[in-house]
N, C-alpha and C positions, 0 to 999 in steps of 0.2 A: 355174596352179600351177607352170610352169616345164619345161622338157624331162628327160626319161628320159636316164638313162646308155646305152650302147650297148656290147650284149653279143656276145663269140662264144664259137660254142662248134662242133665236130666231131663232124658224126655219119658213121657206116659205112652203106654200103646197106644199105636195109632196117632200118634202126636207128629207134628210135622215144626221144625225150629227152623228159621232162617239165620245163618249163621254169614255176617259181612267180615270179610278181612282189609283191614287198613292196613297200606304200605303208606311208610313213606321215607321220600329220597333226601338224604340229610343234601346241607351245604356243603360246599368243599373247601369253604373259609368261613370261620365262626365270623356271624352277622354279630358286629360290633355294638349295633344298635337293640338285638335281641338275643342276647346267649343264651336262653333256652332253648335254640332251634337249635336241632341237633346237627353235626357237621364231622368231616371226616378230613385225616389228614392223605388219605393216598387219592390220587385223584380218579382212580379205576373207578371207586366203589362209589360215583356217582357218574360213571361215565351212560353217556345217553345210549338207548336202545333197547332192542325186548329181551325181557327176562322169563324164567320162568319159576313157578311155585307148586308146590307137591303138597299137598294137602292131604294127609291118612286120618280115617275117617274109624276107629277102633272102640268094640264096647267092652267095658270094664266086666264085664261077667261074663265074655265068652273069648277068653283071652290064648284061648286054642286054635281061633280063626284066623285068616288070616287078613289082613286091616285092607280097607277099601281106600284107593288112592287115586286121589281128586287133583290132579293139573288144572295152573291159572296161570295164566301169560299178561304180563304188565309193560307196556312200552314208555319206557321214561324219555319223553322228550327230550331235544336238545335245545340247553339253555346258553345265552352267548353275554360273556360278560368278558371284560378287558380292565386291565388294570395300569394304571401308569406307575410304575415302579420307583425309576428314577428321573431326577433332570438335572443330570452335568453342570450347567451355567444359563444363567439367564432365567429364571425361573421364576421371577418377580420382576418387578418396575423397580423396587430398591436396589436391585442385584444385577440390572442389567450388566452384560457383558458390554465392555468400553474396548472397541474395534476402531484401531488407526488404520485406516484402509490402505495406505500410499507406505507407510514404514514399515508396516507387516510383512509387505512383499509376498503373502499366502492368502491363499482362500480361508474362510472361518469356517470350522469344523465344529457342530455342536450336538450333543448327544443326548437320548431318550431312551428311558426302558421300560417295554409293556410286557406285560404279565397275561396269559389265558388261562382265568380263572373261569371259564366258561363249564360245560360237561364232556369236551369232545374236540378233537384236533380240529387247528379253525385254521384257515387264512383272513388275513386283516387285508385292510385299505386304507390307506393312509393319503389323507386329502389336505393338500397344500390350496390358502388362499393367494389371492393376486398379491404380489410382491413389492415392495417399496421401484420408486423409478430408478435405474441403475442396479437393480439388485437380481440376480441371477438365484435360484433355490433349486437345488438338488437334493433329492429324499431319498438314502438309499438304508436297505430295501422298500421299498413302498407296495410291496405287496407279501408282506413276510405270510409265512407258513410256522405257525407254532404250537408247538404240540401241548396236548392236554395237560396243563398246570404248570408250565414250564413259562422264561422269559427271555425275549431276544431285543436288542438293542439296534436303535434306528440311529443311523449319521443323519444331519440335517447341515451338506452344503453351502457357503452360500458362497458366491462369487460378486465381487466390483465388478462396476465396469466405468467407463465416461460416456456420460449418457447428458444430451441437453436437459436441465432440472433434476440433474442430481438428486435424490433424499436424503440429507444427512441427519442427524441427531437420534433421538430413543423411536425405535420404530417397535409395533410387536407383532409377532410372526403365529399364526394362527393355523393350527393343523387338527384335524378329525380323525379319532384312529377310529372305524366301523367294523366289528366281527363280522362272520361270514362272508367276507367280500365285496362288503358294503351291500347287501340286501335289505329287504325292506324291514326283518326284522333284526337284522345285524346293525339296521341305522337305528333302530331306539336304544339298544346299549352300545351306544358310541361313546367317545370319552374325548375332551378337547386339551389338546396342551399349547398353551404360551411360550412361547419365549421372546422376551425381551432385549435386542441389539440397540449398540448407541455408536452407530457409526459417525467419525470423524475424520474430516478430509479439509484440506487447505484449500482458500481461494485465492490464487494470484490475480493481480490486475496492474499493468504498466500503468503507473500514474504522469509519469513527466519522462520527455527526451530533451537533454541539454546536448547545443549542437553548436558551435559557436558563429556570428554571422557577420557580417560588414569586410571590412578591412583585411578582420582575422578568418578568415575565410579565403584562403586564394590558390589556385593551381600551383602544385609541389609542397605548398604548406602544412607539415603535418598536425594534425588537430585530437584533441581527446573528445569523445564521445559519451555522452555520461545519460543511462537510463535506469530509472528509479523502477523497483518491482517490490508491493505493497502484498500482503496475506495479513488476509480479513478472515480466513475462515479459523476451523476449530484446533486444526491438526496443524503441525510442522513439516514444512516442506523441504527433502533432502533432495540434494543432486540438482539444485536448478540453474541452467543457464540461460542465458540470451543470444538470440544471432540477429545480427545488423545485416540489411540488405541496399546495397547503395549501385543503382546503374548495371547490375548483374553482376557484382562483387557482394560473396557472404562473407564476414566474419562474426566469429564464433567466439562468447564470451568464453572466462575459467567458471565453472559450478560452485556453488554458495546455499549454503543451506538458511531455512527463512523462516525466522519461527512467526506461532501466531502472534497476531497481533504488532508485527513490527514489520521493516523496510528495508533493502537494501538495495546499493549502486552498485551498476554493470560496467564496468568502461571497455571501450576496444580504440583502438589510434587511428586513422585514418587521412590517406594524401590524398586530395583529389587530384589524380591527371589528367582534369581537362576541365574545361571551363563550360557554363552555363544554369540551368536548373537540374536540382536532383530531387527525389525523393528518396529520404533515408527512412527504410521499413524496420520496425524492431519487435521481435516474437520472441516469446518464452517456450524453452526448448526442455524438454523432460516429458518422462512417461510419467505423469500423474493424473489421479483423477481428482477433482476436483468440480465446486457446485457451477463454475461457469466460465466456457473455454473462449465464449466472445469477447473478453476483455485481454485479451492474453495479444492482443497487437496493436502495433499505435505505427501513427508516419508521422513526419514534417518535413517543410518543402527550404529549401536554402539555395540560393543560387553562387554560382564560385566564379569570383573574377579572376581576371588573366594576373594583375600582376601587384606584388604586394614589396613594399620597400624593405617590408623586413626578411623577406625570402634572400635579397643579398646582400645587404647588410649587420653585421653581427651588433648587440646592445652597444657596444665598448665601440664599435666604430661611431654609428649615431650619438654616441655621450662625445666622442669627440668631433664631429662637425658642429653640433650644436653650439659647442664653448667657442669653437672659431668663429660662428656665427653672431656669436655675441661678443665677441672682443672687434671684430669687425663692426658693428654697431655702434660699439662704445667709442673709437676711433673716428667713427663720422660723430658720432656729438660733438666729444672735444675739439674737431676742427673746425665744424663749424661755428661755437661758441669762441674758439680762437680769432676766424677771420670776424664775427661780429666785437672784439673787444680793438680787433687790428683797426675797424674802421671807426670805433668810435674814439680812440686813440688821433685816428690821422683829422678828423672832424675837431677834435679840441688843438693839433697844430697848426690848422687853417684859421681858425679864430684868433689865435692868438699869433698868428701869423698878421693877421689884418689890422688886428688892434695896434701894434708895434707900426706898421705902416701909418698910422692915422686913420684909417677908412672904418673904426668902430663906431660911428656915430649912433644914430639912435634910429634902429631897423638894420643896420648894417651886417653885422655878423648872423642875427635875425633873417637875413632875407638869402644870406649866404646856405645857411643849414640846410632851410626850405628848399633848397635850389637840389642841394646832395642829397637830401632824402628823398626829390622827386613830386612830393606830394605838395597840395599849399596848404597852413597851418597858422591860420589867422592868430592871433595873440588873444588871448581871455584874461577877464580879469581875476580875481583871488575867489569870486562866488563862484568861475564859471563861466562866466558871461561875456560875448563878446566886445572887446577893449578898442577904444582906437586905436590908429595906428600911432606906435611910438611912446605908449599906456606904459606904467610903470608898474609892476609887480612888486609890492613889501617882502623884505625877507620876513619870512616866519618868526612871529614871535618867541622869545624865547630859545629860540631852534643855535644849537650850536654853534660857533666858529673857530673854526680853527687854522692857524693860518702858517704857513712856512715858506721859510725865506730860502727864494729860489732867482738867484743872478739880482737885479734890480726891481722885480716883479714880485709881487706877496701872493701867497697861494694861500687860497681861500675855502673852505669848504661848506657847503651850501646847499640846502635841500628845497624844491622845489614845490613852491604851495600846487600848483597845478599836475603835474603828473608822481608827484612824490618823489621824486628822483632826488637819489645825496650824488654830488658832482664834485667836482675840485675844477675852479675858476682861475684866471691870472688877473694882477689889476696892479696898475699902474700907480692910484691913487685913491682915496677915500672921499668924498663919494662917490659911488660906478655904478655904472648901468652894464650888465651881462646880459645876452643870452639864456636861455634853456638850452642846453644841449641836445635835448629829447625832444621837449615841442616849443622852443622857439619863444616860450614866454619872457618879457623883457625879467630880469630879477634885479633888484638894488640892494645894492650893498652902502649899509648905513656909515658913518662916522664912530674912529672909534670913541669910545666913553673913556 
C-alpha cells in the first residue's frame, strides 16, 4: 500500500504524547461528484481485508539505538458496488428495440455489461421481474462471478411463444443486478437496468366464406370456394394458408403473404359427391404467433342437391334450345292470329253471302253474327246505351270513306262509333244499313254528297 509519512514530534521527561495514525482506503474510481477523495487506479490496493503497519518509534539524540517498532493491524472492510457498463439496444423508451416476432424466425438476444467496482472478487444475482404474457426471459449468466475491477457481459434471452392474450407493443423488461449474491448488504448496492422491447406480431381473423348456394350448388358440380383472411395487427404475416374442411375432405389453400392492415382471398375448387347438408370448416394454417388464435375459424352450412340442368348441359346447348323455344312460340302466335283473321274473313262472306240473297234486313245479318260468335250482343246506341231492336247507328262524323268497286257491289270502309273497329263493308246501294262485324251494332251508311 506504500510507505508512511515521517513524523516528529518533542517530548519533556517524563512526558507521555498520544500519537493517532489515520489510514485511509482511497476509491477505486475517482467519485465524480467529489475528486478530492483520493482513489486508485489498480484495484489490489483497495482490495478488502487485514493489513498490516509497522510503526518505529526512534529518538533523534540516540541515533546508535536501535528504534522500537510498534505493529497496527487495520481490516478494510469489504465494500460492494456494481456498475452497469454497457447496454447493447433497448436502453430507453425512444430506442426501443422494434422486434417482428413471426419474420424474425429467432429468439431476441440482448446484451448488458457490469462492472465490480466493488473491493474484492464478488458474485452478482441477477433478478429478472415477471415477463410480458407470451414472453419467455432467459438470463445468462445470472449468477456471474467477476473478479475485482474487472466486467463481464450478461445475454438477456427472450423467446415468443402463442399464448391466449398475447402482449404485444413497447413492454419494459426490468432486472436487479445485487453484489454479493444478493445479500442483504449486496441488496443496497444493487443497480437496475431497463430494457425496453416493442414486440410486433400480426392478427388474422377470417372475416367472410363465399360458398355458392341454390341451383349452383349440385352433386358433380364443381364450385369455387372463396375465404377472405383480414390482419389487424402490427407485423406482416408471411407463409399463410387456409385449409377447407368439407364431410372429412381437407383441402389445402397455396400460401400468401398478409401485410398489416389489409386482406386477402383463399380459394380451393370443390365437387360435392353427394347430396345433402354439409358443413364447410375453414382454418388458417401457419406457424405464427399472433394476439388471438380464436378468430382463426369460421363454418357455413349449404346443402347440395341431386341434380342441376347445367351439370349436363353445355351454355351453347341451353342458348340453343331456348331460340327453338321461342321460334316455337312465335309460330303459335302467328297461327293463331292467322285462324282469328280466317274467321273474321269467313264471318264478312256469310254477310255478304245473305245480303246478295235478300235475307239483310234490318237484325238480319245482326242476328246472324251473334249466332257465330255464340254470345248475344244486344245493339247499343252511339252513347252506349241500350238501343231497340233494329236501332240505327250514325256513321261517325267526319270519320273517312272510302270506297272501291268490287263486281257490282261498292266497298265501303267504316269505323265503328261502338267498339272502334275500321271494317270494309259491301253495299248494294246508298242508303244501307250494316252490321258491326265485331259487336253487331246496326251502322248506316249515308247518301253520297
Amino acid at each position: 500500500m506504500g510507505e508512511l509519512s515521517t513524523y516528529f514530534l518533542t517530548l519533556d521527561p517524563e512526558e507521555e504524547v498520544y500519537v493517532y495514525l489515520n489510514v485511509t482506503v482511497p476509491l477505486l474510481k475517482q467519485d465524480p461528484f467529489d475528486t478530492s477523495f483520493p482513489y486508485v487506479n489498480d484495484p489490489k490496493d483497495v482490495e478488502a481485508g487485514r493489513y498490516a503497519f509497522d510503526v518505529e518509534v526512534q529518538s533523534r539524540g540516540d541515533k546508535d539505538s536501535d528504534p522500537v517498532t510498534l505493529t497496527f493491524t487495520v481490516d478494510v472492510q469489504q465494500e460492494f458496488r456494481v456498475f452497469i457498463a454497457e447496454v447493447e439496444e433497448g436502453d430507453s423508451l425512444p430506442n426501443a428495440k422494434i422486434w417482428d416476432v413471426n419474420n424474425k424466425r429467432e429468439d431476441l438476444k440482448i446484451r448488458f455489461t457490469i462492472e465490480n467496482q466493488g473491493n474484492k472478487d464478488d458474485t452478482f444475482y441477477i433478478k429478472k421481474y415477471t415477463a410480458p404474457t407470451g414472453w419467455d426471459i432467459l438470463v445468462v449468466p445470472d449468477h456471474p462471478r467477476v473478479p475485482l475491477g474487472e466486467q463481464r457481459e450478461i445475454t438477456v434471452t427472450i423467446t415468443f411463444s402463442q399464448t391466449s392474450g398475447f402482449e404485444d407493443g413497447t413492454k419494459s423488461l426490468k432486472f436487479d443486478v445485487w453484489p454479493d449474491d444478493g445479500s442483504v448488504s449486496g441488496r443496497n448496492a444493487k443497480q437496475t437496468v431497463l430494457l425496453y422491447v416493442n414486440a410486433q406480431v400480426p392478427e388474422l381473423e377470417i372475416t367472410q366464406i363465399d360458398v355458392p348456394k341454390g341451383s349452383d350448388l349440385s352433386k358433380g358440380n364443381p364450385v369455387d370456394i372463396k375465404v377472405t383472411v383480414r390482419n389487424s395487427g402490427k407485423a406482416d404475416a408471411e407463409d399463410v394458408a387456409v385449409s377447407v374442411k368439407i364431410g372429412g375432405e381437407t383441402i389445402t389453400t397455396e400460401s400468401q403473404d398478409i401485410r398489416n392492415g389489409s386482406e386477402k382471398v383463399f380459394k380451393v375448387k370443390w365437387t360435392p359427391k353427394s347430396t345433402g347438408d354439409f358443413t364447410i370448416e375453414a382454418s388458417i394454417e401457419g406457424n405464427l404467433i399472433e394476439l388471438d388464435e380464436d378468430n382463426n375459424e369460421k363454418d357455413i352450412e349449404r346443402s347440395i342437391s341431386a341434380f342441376n340442368l347445367k351439370n349436363y348441359l353445355s351454355y351453347g346447348t341451353l342458348m340453343i334450345i331456348l331460340i327453338v323455344l321461342a321460334v316455337i312460340a312465335l309460330i303459335i302466335i302467328i297461327g293463331l292470329a292467322y285462324n282469328r283473321n280466317k274467321e273474321i274473313r269467313e264471318l264478312e262472306a256469310l254477310v255478304d253471302k245473305l245480303k246478295a240473297e235478300g235475307g239483310a234486313g234490318r237484325g238480319g245479318p245482326r242476328k246472324v253474327i251473334k249466332e257465330a260468335a255464340g254470345a248475344p250482343m244486344p245493339p247499343k246506341s252511339a252513347a252506349g246505351l241500350p238501343s231497340a231492336p233494329g236501332a240505327l247507328a250514325p256513321a261517325p262524323t267526319g270519320g273517312k270513306l272510302q270506297k272501291e268497286t268490287q263486281g257490282k257491289k261498292e266497298a265501303v270502309k267504316v269505323k265503328c262509333p261502338q267498339c272502334k273497329t275500321q271494317q270494309v263493308v259491301h253495299i248494294d246501294k246508298r242508303p244501307a244499313e250494316v252490321p258491326c262485324k265485331e259487336c253487331g251494332v246496326t251502322l248506316l251508311i249515308p247518301e253520297k254528297k
